[in-house]
C-alpha positions as a Markdown table, in Angstrom:
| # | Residue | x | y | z |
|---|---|---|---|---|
| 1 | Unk | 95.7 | 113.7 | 104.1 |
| 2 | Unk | 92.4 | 111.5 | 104.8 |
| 3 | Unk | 89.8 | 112.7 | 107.1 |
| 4 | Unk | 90.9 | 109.5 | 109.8 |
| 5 | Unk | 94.6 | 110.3 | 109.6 |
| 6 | Unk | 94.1 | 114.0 | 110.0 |
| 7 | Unk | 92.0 | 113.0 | 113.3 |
| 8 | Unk | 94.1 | 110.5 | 114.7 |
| 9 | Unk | 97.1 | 112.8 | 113.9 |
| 10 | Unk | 95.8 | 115.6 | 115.9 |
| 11 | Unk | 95.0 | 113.2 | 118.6 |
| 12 | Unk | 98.4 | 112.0 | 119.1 |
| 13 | Unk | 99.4 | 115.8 | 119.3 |
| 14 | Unk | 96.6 | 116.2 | 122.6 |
| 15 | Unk | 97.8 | 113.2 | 124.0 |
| 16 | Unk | 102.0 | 114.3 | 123.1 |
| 17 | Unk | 100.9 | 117.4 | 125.2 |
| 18 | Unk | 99.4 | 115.3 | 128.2 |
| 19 | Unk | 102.6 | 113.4 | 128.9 |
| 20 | Unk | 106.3 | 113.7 | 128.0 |
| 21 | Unk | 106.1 | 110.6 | 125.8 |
| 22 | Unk | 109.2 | 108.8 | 123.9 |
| 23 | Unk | 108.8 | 106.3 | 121.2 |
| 24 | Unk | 110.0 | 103.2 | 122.1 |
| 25 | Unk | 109.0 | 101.5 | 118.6 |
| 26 | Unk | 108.2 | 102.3 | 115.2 |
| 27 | Unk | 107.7 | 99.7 | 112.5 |
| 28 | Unk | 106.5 | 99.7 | 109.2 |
| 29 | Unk | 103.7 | 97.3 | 108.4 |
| 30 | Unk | 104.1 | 95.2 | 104.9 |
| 31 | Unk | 101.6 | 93.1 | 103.3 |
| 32 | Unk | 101.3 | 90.5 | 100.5 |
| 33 | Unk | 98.9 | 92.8 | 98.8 |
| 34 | Unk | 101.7 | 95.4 | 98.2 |
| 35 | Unk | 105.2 | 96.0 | 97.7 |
| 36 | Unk | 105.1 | 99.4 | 99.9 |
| 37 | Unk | 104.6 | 99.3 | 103.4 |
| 38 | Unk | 100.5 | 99.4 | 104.0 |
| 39 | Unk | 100.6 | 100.8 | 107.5 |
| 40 | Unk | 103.1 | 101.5 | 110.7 |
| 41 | Unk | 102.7 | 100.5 | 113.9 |
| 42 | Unk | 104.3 | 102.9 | 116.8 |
| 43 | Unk | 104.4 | 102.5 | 120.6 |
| 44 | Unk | 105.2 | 105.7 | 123.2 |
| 45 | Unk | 105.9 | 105.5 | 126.5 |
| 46 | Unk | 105.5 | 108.5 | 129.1 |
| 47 | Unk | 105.0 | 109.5 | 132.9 |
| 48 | Unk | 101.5 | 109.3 | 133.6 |
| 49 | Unk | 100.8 | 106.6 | 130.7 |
| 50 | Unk | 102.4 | 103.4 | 130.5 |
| 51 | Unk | 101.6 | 103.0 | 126.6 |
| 52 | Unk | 100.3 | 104.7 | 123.9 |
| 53 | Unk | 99.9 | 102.7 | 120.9 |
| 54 | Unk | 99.0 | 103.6 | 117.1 |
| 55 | Unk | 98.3 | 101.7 | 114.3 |
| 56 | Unk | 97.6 | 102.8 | 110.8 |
| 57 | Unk | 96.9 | 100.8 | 107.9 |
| 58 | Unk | 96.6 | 102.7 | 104.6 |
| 59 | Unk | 95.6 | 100.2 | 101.5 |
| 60 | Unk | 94.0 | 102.5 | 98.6 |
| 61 | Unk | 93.6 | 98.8 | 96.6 |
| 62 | Unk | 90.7 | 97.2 | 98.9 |
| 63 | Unk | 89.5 | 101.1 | 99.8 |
| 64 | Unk | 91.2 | 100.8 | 103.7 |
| 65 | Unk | 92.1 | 103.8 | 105.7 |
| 66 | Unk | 92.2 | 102.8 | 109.2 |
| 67 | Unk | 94.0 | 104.6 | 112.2 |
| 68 | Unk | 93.6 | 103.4 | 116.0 |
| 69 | Unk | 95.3 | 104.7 | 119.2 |
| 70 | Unk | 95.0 | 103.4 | 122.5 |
| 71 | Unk | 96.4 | 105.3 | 125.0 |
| 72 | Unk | 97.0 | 103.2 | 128.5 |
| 73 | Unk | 97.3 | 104.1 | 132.0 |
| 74 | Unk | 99.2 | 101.9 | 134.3 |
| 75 | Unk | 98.7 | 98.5 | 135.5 |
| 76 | Unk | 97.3 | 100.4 | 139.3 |
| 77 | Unk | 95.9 | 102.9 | 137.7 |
| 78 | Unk | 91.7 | 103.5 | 138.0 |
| 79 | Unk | 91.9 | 106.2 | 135.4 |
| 80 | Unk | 90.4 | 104.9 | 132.2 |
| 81 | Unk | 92.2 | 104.2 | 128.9 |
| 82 | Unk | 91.4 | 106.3 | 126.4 |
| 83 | Unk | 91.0 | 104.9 | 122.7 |
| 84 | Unk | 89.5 | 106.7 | 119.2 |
| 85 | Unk | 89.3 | 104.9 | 115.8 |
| 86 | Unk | 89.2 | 106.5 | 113.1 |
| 87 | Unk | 88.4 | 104.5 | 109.6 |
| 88 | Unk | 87.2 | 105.2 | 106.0 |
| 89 | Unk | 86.8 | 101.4 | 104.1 |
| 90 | Unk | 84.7 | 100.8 | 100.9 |
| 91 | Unk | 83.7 | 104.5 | 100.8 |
| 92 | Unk | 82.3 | 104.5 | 104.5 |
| 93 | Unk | 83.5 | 106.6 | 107.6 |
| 94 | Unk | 83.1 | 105.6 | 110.9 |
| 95 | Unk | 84.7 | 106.1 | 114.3 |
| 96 | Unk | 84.7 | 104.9 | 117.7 |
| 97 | Unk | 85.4 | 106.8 | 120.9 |
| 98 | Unk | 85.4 | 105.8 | 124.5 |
| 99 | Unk | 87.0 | 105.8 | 128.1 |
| 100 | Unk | 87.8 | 102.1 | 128.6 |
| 101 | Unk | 86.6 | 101.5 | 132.9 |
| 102 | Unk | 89.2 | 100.2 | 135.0 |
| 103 | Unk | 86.3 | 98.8 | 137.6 |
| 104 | Unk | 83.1 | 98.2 | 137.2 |
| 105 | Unk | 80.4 | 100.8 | 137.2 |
| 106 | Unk | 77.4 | 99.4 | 138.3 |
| 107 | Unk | 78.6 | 98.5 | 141.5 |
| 108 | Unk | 80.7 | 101.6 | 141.8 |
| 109 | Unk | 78.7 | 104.3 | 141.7 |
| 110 | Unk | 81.2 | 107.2 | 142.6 |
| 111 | Unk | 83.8 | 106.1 | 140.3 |
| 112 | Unk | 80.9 | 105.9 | 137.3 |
| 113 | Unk | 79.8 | 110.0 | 138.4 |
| 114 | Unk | 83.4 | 111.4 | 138.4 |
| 115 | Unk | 85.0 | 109.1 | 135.8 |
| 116 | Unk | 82.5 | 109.1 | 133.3 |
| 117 | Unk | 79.2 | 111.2 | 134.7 |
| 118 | Unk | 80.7 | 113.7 | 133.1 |
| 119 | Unk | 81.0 | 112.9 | 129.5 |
| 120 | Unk | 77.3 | 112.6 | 128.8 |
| 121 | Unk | 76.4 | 116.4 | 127.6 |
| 122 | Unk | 78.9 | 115.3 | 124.4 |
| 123 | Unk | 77.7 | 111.7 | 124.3 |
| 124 | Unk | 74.0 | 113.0 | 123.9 |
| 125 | Unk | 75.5 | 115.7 | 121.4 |
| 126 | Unk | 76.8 | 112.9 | 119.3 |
| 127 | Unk | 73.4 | 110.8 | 119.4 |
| 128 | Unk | 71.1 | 113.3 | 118.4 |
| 129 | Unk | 74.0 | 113.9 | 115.5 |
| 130 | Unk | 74.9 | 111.0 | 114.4 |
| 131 | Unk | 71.3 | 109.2 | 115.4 |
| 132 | Unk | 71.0 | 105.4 | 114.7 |
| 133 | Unk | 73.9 | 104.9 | 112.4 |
| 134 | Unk | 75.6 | 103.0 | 114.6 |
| 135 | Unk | 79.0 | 100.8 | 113.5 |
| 136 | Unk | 78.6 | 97.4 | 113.7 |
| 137 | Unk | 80.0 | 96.2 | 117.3 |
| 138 | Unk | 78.8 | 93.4 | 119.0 |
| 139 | Unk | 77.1 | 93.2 | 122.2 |
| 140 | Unk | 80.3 | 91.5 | 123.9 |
| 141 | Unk | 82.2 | 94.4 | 122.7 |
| 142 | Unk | 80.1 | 96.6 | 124.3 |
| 143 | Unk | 80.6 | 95.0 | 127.8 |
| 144 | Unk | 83.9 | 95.5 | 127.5 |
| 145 | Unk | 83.7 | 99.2 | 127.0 |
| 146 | Unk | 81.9 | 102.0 | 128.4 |
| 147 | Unk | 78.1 | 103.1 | 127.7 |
| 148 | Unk | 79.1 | 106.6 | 126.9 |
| 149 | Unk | 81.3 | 104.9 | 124.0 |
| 150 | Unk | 80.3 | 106.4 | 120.4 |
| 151 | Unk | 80.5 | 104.3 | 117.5 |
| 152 | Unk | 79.3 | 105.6 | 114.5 |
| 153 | Unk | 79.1 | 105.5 | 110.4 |
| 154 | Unk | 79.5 | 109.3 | 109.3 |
| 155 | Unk | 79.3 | 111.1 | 105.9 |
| 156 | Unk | 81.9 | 113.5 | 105.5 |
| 157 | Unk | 80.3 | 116.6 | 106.7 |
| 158 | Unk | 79.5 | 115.1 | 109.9 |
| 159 | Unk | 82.2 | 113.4 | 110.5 |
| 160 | Unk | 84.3 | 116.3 | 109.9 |
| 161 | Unk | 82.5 | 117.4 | 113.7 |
| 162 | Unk | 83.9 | 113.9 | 115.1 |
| 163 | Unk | 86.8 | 116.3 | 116.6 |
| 164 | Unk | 84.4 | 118.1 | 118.9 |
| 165 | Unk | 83.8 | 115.1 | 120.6 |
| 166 | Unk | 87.3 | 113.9 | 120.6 |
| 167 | Unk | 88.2 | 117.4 | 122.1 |
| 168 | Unk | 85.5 | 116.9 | 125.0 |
| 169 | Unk | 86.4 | 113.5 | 125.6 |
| 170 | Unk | 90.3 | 113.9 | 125.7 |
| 171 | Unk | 89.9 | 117.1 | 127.5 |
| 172 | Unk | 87.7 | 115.3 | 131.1 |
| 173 | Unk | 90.1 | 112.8 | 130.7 |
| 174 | Unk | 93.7 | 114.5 | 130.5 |
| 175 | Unk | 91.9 | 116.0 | 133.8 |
| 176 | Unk | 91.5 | 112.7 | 135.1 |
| 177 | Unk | 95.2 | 112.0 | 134.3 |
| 178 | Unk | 96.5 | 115.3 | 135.5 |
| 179 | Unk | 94.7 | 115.5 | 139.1 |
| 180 | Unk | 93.9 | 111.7 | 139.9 |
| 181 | Unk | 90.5 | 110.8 | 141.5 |
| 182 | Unk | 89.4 | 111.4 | 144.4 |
| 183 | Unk | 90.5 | 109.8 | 147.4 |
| 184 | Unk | 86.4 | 108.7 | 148.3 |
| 185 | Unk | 86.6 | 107.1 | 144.8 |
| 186 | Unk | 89.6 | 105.1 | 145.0 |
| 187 | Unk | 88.2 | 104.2 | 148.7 |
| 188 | Unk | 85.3 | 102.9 | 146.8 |
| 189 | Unk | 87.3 | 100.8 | 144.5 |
| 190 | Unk | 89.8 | 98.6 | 147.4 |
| 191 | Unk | 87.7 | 95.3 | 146.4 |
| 192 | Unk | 88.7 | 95.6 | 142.7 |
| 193 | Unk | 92.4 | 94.1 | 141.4 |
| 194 | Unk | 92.4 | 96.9 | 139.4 |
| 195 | Unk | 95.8 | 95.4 | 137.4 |
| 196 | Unk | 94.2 | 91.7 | 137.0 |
| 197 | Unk | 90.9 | 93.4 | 135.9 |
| 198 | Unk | 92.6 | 95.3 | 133.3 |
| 199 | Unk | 94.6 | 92.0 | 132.3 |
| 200 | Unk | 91.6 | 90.1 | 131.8 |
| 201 | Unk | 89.4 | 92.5 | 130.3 |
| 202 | Unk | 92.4 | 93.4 | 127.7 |
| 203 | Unk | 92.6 | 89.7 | 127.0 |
| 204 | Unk | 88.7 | 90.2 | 126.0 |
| 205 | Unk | 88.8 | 93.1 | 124.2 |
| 206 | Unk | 91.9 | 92.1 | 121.9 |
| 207 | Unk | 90.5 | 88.9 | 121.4 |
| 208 | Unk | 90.8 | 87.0 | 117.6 |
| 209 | Unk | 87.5 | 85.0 | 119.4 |
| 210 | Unk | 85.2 | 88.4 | 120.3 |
| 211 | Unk | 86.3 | 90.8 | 117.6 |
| 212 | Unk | 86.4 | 89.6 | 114.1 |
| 213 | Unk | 88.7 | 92.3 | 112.7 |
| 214 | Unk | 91.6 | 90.4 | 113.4 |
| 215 | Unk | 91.0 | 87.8 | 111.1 |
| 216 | Unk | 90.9 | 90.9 | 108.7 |
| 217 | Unk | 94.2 | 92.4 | 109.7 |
| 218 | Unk | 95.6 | 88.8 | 109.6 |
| 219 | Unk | 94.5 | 88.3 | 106.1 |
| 220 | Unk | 96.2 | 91.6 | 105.3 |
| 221 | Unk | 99.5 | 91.2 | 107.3 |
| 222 | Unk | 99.7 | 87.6 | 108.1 |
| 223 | Unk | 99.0 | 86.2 | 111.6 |
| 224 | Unk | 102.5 | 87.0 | 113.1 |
| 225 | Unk | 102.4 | 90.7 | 112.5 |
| 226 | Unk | 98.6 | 90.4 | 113.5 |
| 227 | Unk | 99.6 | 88.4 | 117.3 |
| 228 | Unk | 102.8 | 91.1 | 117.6 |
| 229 | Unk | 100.2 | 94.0 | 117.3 |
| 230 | Unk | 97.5 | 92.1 | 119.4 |
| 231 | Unk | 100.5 | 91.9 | 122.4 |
| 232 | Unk | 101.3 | 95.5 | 122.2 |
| 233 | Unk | 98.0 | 96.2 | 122.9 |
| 234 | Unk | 97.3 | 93.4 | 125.7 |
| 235 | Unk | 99.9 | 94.2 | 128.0 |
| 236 | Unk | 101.8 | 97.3 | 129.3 |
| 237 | Unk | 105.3 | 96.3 | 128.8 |
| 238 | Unk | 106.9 | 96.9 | 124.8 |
| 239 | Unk | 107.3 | 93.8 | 123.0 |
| 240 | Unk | 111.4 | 92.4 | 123.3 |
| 241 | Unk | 111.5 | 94.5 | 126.8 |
């Protein structure tokens, strides 16, 4: 088993013991480039998370071993989503991490110190680690995420540590989950639409226009697969509900 797919599968084992989650789809993924199926696509549902939603893509050919899980609260919700990837391609690991903001933090300062304040011991941990080999994101990706997001290229030895910081992130978040925020904090946010934010920054962050691996996917698995995974990840509700 790759170094991603062990990660991502332990992952989905935290977040299986967070919630009481279901599967609501399992596909296989097929490409042109092979007869086998090259990947799977799965969706949960649960309790506390509206969606949780994997997608592995496994094509030894072109040196691809990619594995992402988004993990969703509800539409309501202010507790962040939570999303790792987890990728080996042309020899290369890398992996992102981050708590995805529900409101904005610059002009929510108690929401930023509970919800993310208290992440930074690991993100610091990770930047003296991994240092400036940073995976190529661009700068409109990074608005849409979080400033304690890691993104980084790893050799194997380091990245082999990647689940320390998994482990701290997933940990302050299935907290989050678990007890809420406080009422102050949820006070602070009454002037955010906290289900049309999340709409529109989905629509942002899953966009063919702001990150280029879609076209990638697309040439792997054709554009209709590509758009089917693209609206499981834009919108709470499974696709044919």
């Amino acid at each position: 088993m790759s170094l991603p797919l062990q990660l991502s599968d332990r992952t989905m084992r935290a977040l299986a013991e967070a919630d009481d989650l279901s599967t609501v789809r399992d596909v296989p993924l097929t490409s042109t480039v092979s007869t086998d199926p090259v990947g799977r696509l799965t969706v949960r549902r649960g309790e506390r998370l509206a969606k949780v939603v994997y997608v592995g893509l496994s094509v030894p050919a072109i040196g691809l071993d990619s594995h992402m899980v988004f993990a969703f609260t509800p539409a309501e919700s202010a507790v962040p989503h939570f999303t790792l990837d987890a990728v080996e391609a042309n020899g290369y690991l890398a992996f992102h991490l981050d708590l995805v903001p529900r409101a904005e933090l610059a002009s929510h300062l108690d929401y930023l110190t509970v919800a993310f304040q208290p992440l930074t011991p690991a993100f610091e941990e990770a930047a003296e680690l991994f240092g400036a080999s940073r995976a190529a994101i661009s700068p409109r990706q990074y608005a849409m995420m979080s400033p304690w997001m890691l993104v980084h290229r790893a050799d194997e030895e380091r990245f082999r540590r990647v689940s320390g910081f998994v482990d701290a992130y997933l940990g302050h978040w299935r907290a989050l989950l678990a007890d809420g925020l406080p009422q102050e904090v949820l006070t602070g946010l009454t002037d955010t639409d906290l289900a049309a934010r999340d709409a529109r920054n989905r629509a942002a962050l899953f966009s063919r226009e702001v990150d280029p691996v879609w076209a990638d996917v697309s040439h792997l698995l054709g554009d209709e697969r590509t758009d089917d995974i693209r609206a499981e990840l834009l919108r709470n509700a499974v696709s044919g509900d």
